[in-house]
Structure formats: C-alpha cells, structure tokens
SEDO-113434 format. One record per residue (C-alpha): residue number from 1; x, z, y; chain. Coordinates in Angstrom, 2 decimals. Layout:
N
<node><nr>NUM</nr><x>X</x><z>Z</z><y>Y</y><kette>A</kette></node>
...
This chain:
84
<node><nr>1</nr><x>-18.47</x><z>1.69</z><y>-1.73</y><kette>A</kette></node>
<node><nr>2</nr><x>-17.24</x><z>1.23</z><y>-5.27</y><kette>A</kette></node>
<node><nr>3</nr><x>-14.15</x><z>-0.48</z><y>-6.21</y><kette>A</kette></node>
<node><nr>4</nr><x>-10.96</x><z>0.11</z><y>-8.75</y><kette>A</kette></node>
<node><nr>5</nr><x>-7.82</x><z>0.44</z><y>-8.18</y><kette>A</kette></node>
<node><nr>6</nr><x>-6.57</x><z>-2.58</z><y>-9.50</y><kette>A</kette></node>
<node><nr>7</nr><x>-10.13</x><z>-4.64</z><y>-6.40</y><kette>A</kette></node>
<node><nr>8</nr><x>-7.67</x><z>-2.22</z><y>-4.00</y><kette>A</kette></node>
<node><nr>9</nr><x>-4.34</x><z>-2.85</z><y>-4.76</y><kette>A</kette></node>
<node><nr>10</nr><x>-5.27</x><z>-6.96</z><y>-5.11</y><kette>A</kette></node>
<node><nr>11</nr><x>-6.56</x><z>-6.59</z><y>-1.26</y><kette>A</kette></node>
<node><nr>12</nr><x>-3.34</x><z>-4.87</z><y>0.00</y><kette>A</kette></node>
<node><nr>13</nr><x>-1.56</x><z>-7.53</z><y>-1.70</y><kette>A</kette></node>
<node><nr>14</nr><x>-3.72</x><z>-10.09</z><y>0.24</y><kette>A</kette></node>
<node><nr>15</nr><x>-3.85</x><z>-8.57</z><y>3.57</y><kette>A</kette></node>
<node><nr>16</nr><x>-0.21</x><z>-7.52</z><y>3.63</y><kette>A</kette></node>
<node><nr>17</nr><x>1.95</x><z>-10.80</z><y>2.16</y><kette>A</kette></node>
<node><nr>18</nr><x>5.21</x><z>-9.22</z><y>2.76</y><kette>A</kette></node>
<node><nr>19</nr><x>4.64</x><z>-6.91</z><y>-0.37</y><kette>A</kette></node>
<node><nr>20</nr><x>4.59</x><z>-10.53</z><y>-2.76</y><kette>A</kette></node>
<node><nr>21</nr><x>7.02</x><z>-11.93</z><y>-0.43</y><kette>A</kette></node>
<node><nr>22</nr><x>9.63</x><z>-9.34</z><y>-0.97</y><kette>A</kette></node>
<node><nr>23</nr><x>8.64</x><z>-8.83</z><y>-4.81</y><kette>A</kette></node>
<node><nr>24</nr><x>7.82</x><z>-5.19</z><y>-3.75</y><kette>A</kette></node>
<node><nr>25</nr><x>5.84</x><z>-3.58</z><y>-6.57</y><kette>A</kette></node>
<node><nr>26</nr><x>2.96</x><z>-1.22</z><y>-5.47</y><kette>A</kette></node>
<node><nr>27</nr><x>1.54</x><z>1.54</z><y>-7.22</y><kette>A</kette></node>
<node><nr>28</nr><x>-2.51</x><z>3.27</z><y>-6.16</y><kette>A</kette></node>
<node><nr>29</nr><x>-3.34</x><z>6.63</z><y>-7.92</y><kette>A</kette></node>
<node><nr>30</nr><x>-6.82</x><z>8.28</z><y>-6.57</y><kette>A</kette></node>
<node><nr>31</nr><x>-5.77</x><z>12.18</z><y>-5.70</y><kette>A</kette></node>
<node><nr>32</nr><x>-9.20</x><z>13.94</z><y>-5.92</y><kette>A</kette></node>
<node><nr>33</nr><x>-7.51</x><z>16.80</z><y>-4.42</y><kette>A</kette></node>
<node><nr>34</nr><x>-6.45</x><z>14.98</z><y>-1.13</y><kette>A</kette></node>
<node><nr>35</nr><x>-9.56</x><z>12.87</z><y>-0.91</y><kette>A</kette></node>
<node><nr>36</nr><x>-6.65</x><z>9.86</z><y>-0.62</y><kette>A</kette></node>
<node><nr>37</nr><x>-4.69</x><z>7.42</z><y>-2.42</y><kette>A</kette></node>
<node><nr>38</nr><x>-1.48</x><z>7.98</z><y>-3.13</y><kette>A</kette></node>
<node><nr>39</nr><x>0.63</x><z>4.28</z><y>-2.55</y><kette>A</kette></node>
<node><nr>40</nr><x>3.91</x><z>3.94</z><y>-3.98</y><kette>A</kette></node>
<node><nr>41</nr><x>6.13</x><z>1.08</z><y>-2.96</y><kette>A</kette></node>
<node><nr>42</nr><x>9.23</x><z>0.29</z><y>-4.85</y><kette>A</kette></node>
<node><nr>43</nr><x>12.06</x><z>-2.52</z><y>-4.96</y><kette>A</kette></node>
<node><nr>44</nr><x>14.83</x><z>-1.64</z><y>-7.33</y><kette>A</kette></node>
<node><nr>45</nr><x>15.84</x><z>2.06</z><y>-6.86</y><kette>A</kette></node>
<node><nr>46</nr><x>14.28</x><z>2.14</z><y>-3.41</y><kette>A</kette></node>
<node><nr>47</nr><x>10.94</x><z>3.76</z><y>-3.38</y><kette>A</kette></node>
<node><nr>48</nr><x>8.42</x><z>5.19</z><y>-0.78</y><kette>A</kette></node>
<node><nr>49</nr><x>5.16</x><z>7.09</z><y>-1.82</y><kette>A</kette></node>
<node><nr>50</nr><x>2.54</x><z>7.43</z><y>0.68</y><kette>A</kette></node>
<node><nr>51</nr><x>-1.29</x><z>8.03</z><y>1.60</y><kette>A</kette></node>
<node><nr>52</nr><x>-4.04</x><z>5.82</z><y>1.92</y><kette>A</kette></node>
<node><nr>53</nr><x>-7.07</x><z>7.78</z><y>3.36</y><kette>A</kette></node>
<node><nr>54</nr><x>-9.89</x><z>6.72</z><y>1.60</y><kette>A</kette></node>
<node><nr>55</nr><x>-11.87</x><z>6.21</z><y>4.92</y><kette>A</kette></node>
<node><nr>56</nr><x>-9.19</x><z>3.59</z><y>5.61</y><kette>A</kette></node>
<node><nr>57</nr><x>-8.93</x><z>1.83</z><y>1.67</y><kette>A</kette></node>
<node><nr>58</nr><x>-13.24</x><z>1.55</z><y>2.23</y><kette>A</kette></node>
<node><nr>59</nr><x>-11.84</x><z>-0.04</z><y>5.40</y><kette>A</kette></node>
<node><nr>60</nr><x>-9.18</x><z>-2.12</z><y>3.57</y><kette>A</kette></node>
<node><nr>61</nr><x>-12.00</x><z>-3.43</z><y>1.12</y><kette>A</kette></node>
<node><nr>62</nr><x>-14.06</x><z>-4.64</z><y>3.50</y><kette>A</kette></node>
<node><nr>63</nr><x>-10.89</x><z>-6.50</z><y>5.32</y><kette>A</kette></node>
<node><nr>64</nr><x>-9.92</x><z>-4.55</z><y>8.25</y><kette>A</kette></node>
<node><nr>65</nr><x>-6.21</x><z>-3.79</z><y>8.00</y><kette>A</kette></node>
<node><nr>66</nr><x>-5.08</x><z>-0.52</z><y>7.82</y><kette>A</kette></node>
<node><nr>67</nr><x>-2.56</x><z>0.31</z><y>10.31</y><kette>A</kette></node>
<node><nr>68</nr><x>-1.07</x><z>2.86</z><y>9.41</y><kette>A</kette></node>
<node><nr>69</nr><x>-0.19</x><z>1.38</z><y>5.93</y><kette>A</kette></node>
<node><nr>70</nr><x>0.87</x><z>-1.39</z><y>7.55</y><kette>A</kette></node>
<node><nr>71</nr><x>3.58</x><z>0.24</z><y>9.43</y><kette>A</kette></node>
<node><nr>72</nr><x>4.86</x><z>1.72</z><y>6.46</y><kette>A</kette></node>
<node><nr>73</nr><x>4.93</x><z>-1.59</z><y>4.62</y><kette>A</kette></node>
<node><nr>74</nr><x>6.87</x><z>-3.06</z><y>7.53</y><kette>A</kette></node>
<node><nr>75</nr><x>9.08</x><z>0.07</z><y>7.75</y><kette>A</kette></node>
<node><nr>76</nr><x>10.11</x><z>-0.23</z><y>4.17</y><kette>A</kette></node>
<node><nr>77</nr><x>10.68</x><z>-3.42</z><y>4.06</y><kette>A</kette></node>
<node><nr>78</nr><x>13.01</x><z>-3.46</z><y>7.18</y><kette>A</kette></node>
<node><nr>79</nr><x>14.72</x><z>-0.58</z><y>5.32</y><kette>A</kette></node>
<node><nr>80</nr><x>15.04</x><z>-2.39</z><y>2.18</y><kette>A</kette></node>
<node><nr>81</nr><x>16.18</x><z>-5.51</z><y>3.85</y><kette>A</kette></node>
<node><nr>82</nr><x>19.22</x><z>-3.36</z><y>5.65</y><kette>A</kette></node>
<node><nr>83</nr><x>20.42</x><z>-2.05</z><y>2.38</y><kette>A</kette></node>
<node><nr>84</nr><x>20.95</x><z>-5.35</z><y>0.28</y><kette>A</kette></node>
C-alpha cells in the first residue's frame, strides 16, 4: 500500500480527534532501519516520540485504529492536561 506521510498523518488526525482538539502537533518520519514510523507528539515543551509499526499505519490507512497509538495519544494527553 502506498501512501505519504502527510495521506498518514491526515488519517491519525481523523481517527484520533483529540490530537486537533487539544492543538497537539504531530510529527511522522519513516525509519528504514526500524521498518516503523517514528510519531512525535508535542504541545508546548511537552513532547512524546513514539513508533508506529508499519503493519499497523497500512492498518491505520485503511481505517482500523491502531491501538496501541491510541493509548499513547490518550496517555499524553491526560499527562498534558495534569500539567497546565
């Protein structure tokens, strides 16, 4: 399956609102070496980098939700929400 990371990054957005909701900016870079995408989400000085298998991102393109990515959206934004 072919996609960029900008078709990627627009589906995360879509499946997981919370990122737009909370004005959380996300970052996809394709590591060749891992076989994965590496996910960074940030809010001010609060960042948290991550992977995104790319078994589960062909997954995420064809709009089955990634739990594991989920559940570190949710973790960082309960984080982030804490620390205001």
């Amino acid at each position: 399956m072919a996609y960029t990371n900008e078709d990627l990054k627009e589906k995360i957005d879509e499946m997981y609102p919370e990122i737009t909701q909370h004005e959380i900016t996300i970052g996809l870079d394709f590591s060749q070496e891992k076989n994965a995408y590496v996910v960074t989400l940030q809010k001010g000085a609060h960042e948290l980098m991550t992977h995104l298998e790319k078994k589960d991102a062909d997954d995420c393109m064809n709009d089955i939700k990634c739990v594991y990515l989920g559940v570190q959206i949710g973790q960082f934004v309960h984080n982030f929400e804490l620390g205001k």
